[in-house]
C-alpha positions, 0 to 999 in steps of 0.5 A: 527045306533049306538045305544046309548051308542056306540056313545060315543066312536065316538063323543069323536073320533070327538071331539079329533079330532076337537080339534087335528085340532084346535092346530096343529102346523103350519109354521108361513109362512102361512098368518091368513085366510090360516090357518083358512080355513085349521083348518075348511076344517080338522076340518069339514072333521073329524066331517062329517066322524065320523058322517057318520061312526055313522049312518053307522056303522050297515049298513056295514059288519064288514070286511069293516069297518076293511079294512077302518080302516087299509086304513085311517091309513096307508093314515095317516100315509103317509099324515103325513110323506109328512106333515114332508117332506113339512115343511123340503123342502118347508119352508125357512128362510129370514130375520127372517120369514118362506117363502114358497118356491117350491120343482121345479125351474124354467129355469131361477132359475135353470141356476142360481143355476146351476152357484151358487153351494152349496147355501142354499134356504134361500141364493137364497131368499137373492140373489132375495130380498125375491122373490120367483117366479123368483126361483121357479116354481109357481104351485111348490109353490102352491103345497107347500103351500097345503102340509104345510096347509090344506093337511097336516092337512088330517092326523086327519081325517084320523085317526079319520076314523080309530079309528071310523071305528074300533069301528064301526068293534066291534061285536054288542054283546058289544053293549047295546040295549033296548030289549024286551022279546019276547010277547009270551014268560013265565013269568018264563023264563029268558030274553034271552041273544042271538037271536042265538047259532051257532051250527057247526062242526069245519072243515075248511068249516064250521067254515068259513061258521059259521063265515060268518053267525056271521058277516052276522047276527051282522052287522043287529044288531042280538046278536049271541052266537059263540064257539070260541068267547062266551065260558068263559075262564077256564070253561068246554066246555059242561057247556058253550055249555049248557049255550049258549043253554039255553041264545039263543032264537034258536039254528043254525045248521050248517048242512053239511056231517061232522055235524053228526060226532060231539058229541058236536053239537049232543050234542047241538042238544040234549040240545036244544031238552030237552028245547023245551019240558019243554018251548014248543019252536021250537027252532032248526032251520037246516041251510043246506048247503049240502044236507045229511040224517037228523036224525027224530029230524032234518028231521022233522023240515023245515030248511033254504036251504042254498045250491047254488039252494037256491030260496031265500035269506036265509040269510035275510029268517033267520033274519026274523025268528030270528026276529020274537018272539018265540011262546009259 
């Protein structure tokens, strides 16, 4: 679930959006009860949707909800534009009122065009005495009828799952939680700011699997410190790497061939050390995901098996150990 200040951003979302369905225009050739069942059926759509999209967000990948976003806003978008097209082709006038009439003519309806070329809808509705099931198909009109009420409608809460859904993709650091420090830890450490630093060598493979681990430990409510992301502009970058260290309950490394090559993450490795000396902490946790040599600092410490023969899931072993306080 959001928590509480996240909320917010959805609850006004929903309301916007109850409002929005309450006061769209719709043609006057719809009688009080139509337009009635079609304001509550969007306006109900757009509130169970925000609802849901509340109490999910945290359950769900980020990329999922990002592709919802995009999804509910280009079907927004095309439902709003067949609303413009149903209000141009489905509304005719005769004597001074909105009449909805179909898209398709009947047999007898089409013979009679065919006779009376170049006559306009509200001509024909002339020509029958305001009738409009002699012309027009009556499934025809029916379809009509939903395009012009409550099917034209569906472009609110389709938008409202949008702007949801991308509230819902923000990365959880920008939430605001209750958090305790850990039991154990001393009374002279600062709180901490991160449950994790990622620590990884920028090539292609592990930065996509260092992205994977972000998404993987946010959408469980995890606050994780990345490079790319967490680094503060126009500020050297071991300064920011010392920072993140020293903000993070543990440190992840991201260990591959290329892992040992990088004097930034040995770097980090060193940073983490020195912490652990001065807090007695094991904060240093390998993530390995291929198998190579460890230096004695790395080897010595039992890691997460990441490869293809892992036994268990190590994603879910490694938020129980992000999870856990840290023992002093």
């Amino acid at each position: 679930m959001f928590p509480s200040r996240d909320v917010w951003p959805v609850l006004l979302v929903a309301i916007a959006g109850i409002l929005l369905v309450l006061f769209w225009p719709l043609t006057s050739a719809l009688s009080s009860s139509e337009i009635v069942r079609a304001r509550l059926t969007c306006g109900l759509l757009t509130l169970v949707t925000c609802t849901a999209i509340t109490l999910l967000a945290r359950s769900a990948p980020r990329a999922i909800w990002i592709g919802s976003a995009i999804a509910a806003g280009l079907g927004a978008i095309a439902v709003l534009l067949a609303l413009f097209d149903a209000n141009a082709h489905c509304v005719a006038e005769f004597e001074g009122r909105s009449v909805i009439i179909g898209r398709e003519f009947t047999p007898e309806g089409a013979a009679y065009v065919a006779k009376n070329p170049g006559q306009t809808a509200s001509d024909l509705l002339l020509d029958t005495g305001g009738r409009v099931e002699p012309l027009w198909k009556s499934e025809s009109i029916e379809s009509c009828r939903a395009w012009v009420g409550w099917g034209g409608l569906l472009n609110v809460p389709l938008f409202a799952i949008c702007v949801s859904s991308l509230f819902a993709a923000r990365p959880a650091r920008f939430t605001v939680r209750a958090v305790s420090a850990p039991a154990a830890a001393s009374s002279s450490s600062p709180a901490p700011v991160y449950d994790a630093f990622i620590s990884y060598r920028h090539n292609p493979a592990d930065m996509a699997r260092a992205q994977e681990l972000v998404s993987a430990l946010e959408s469980r409510g995890l606050r994780i410190a990345i490079d790319f992301r967490d680094f503060r502009e126009n500020e050297h970058v071991v300064t920011e790497m010392e920072r993140c260290v020293e903000q993070s309950r543990f440190v992840l490394c991201v260990v591959s061939q290329h892992y040992l090559t990088s004097g930034f993450t040995s770097e980090e490795a060193i940073m983490t050390k020195t912490r652990d000396l001065i807090d007695r902490q094991r904060r240093i946790v390998p993530l390995i995901f291929e198998r190579v040599d460890l230096p004695m600092s790395l080897a010595a410490l039992v890691g997460i098996d990441f490869t293809e023969s892992a036994s268990v899931d190590p994603v879910e072993k490694l938020v129980e150990l992000l999870r856990r306080p840290v023992a002093v």
